[in-house]
N, C-alpha and C positions, 0 to 999 in steps of 0.2 A: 460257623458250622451249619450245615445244612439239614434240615427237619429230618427225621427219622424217615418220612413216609418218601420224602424225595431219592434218600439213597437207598432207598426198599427198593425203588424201579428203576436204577440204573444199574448200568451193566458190571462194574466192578467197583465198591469202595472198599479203601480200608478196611479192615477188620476193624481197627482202633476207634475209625470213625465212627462206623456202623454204630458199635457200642457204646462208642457214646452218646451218642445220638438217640439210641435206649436209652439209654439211663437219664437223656432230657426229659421224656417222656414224661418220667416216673416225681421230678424233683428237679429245684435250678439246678444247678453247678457250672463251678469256675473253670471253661473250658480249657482259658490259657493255664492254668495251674499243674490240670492233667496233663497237657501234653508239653510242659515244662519237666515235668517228673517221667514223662517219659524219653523227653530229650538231653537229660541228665546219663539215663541208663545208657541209649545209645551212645552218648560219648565214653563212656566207660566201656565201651565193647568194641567200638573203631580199632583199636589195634587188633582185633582178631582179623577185621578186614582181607588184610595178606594169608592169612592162617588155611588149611586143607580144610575140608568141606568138614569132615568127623571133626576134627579139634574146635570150628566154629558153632558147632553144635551145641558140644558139651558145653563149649566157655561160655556159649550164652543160655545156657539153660543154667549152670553155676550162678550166674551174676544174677539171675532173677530171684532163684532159690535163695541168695544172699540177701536180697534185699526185700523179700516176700515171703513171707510165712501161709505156707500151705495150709489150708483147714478143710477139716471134713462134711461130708454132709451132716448137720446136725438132726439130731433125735428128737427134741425139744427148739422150738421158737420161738423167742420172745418177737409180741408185734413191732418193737421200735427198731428191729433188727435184721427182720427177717432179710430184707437185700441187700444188705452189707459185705456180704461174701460173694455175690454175684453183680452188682454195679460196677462195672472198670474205674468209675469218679473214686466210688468210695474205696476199694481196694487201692488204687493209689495214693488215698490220702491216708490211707488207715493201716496199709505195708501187710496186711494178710488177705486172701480171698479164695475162692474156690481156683480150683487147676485149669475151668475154661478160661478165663476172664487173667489169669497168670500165663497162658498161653500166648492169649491175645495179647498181652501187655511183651512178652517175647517175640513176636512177629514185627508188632510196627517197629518195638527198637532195635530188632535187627534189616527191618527197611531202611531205616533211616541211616542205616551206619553202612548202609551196603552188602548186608547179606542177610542172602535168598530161603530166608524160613517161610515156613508156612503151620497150616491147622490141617491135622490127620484125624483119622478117626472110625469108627466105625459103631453104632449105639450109642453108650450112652459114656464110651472112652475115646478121649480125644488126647494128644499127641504132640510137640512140638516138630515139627520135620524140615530136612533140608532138602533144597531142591537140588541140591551137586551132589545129593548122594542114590547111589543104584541099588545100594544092600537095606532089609528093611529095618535099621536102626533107629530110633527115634527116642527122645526127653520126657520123661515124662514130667510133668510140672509139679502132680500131685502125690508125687515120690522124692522131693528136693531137687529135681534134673535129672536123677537117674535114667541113666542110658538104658532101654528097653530094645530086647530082640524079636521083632515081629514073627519073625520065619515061623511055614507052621502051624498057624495060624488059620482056624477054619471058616472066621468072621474075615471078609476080607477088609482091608483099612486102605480109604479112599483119601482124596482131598479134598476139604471142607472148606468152600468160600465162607466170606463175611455173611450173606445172604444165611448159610446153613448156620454158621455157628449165634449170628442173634436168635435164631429159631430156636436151638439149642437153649440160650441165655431164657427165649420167653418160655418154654415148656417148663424148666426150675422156675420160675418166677409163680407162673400161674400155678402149679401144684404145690407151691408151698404156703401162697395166698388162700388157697382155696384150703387147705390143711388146719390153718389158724382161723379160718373165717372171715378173713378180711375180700370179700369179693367186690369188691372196685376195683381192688389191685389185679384181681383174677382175669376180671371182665377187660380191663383195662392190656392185661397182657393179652389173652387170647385176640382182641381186636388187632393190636398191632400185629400179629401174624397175619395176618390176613392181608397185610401190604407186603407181604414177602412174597417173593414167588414161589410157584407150587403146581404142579400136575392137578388135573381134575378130580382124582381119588383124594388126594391130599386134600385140597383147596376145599371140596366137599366135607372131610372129616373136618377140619379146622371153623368150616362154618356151623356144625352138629355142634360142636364144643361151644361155639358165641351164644346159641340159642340158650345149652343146657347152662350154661352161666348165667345167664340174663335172666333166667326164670327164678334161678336159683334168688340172684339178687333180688329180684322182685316178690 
């Protein structure tokens, strides 16, 4: 698998990679394990392969809900816990996680099986979507798969490469690290944003945030 920071700068990886690639960062893990479990999934969804754009949607946003239990954003943190529900490693081993990273895990195995999902979005809600579909219908992960009608809609909901959604993955990381006081893990998330790309206004505010962390730490 390749360093976090190398597929920060290249032009399109995986979703799946990406994140896990995060989550090396953070702790080992057994790479082939993860994308064992998630090459399990995808075999379980190849027969929707032949299936219309709407019915591969739902069936694989079903088959994740099926084998992932969606969890909330928690109120309360315990430190030995806190990125368990946001690690792609650990939600795969652990069969619950938050709706990004259950998303993600819905993308790569429907790459792998041959059909064209992706990560929608728009703040701080993201989406599972299909690219054979023109109406704006979407999964939502963090509703068991429920089919979600965009129309109407006064936030518009774009699509969100690997690049956007680890950014995503570090901005929960870092505010929930920094929430419990653990600021390694804080300082630690805000740096790897800074290997993502980014506009000048961004890149700017992301390097404001390194500072006020690092002092914090210090």
């Amino acid at each position: 698998m390749l360093p976090f920071a190398l597929q920060a700068v290249s032009e399109c990886p995986a979703h799946a990679d990406l994140a896990l690639a995060l989550g090396a960062e953070f702790e080992p893990l057994a790479v082939d394990d993860a994308r064992a479990e998630i090459e399990a999934l995808a075999a379980s969804i190849s027969p929707l392969r032949h299936a219309v754009p709407a019915q591969q949607l739902a069936g694989c946003a079903a088959a994740v809900a099926e084998r992932y239990a969606s969890v909330e954003e928690p109120q309360r943190i315990a430190r030995d816990c806190v990125l368990d529900d946001l690690l792609l490693h650990r939600v795969l081993a652990h069969g619950h996680g938050h709706r990004l990273p259950l998303t993600v895990i819905a993308v790569e195995a429907g790459r792998r099986a041959g059909i064209p999902l992706g990560v929608v979005g728009a703040g701080r809600e993201q989406y599972l979507a299909h690219a054979g579909l023109a109406d704006p219908h979407v999964a939502d992960l963090g509703r068991d798969g429920a089919i979600v009608d965009l129309a109407g809609r006064e936030q518009s909901v774009g699509w969100q490469c690997a690049h956007q959604v680890a950014a995503l993955l570090l901005n929960r990381i870092a505010a929930r690290a920094e929430r419990i006081g653990h600021m390694t893990w804080a300082l630690q998330a805000a740096e790897l944003r800074l290997a993502l790309p980014a506009g000048p206004e961004t890149r700017e505010r992301m390097e404001r945030d390194v500072e006020r962390v690092r002092a914090r730490l210090n």
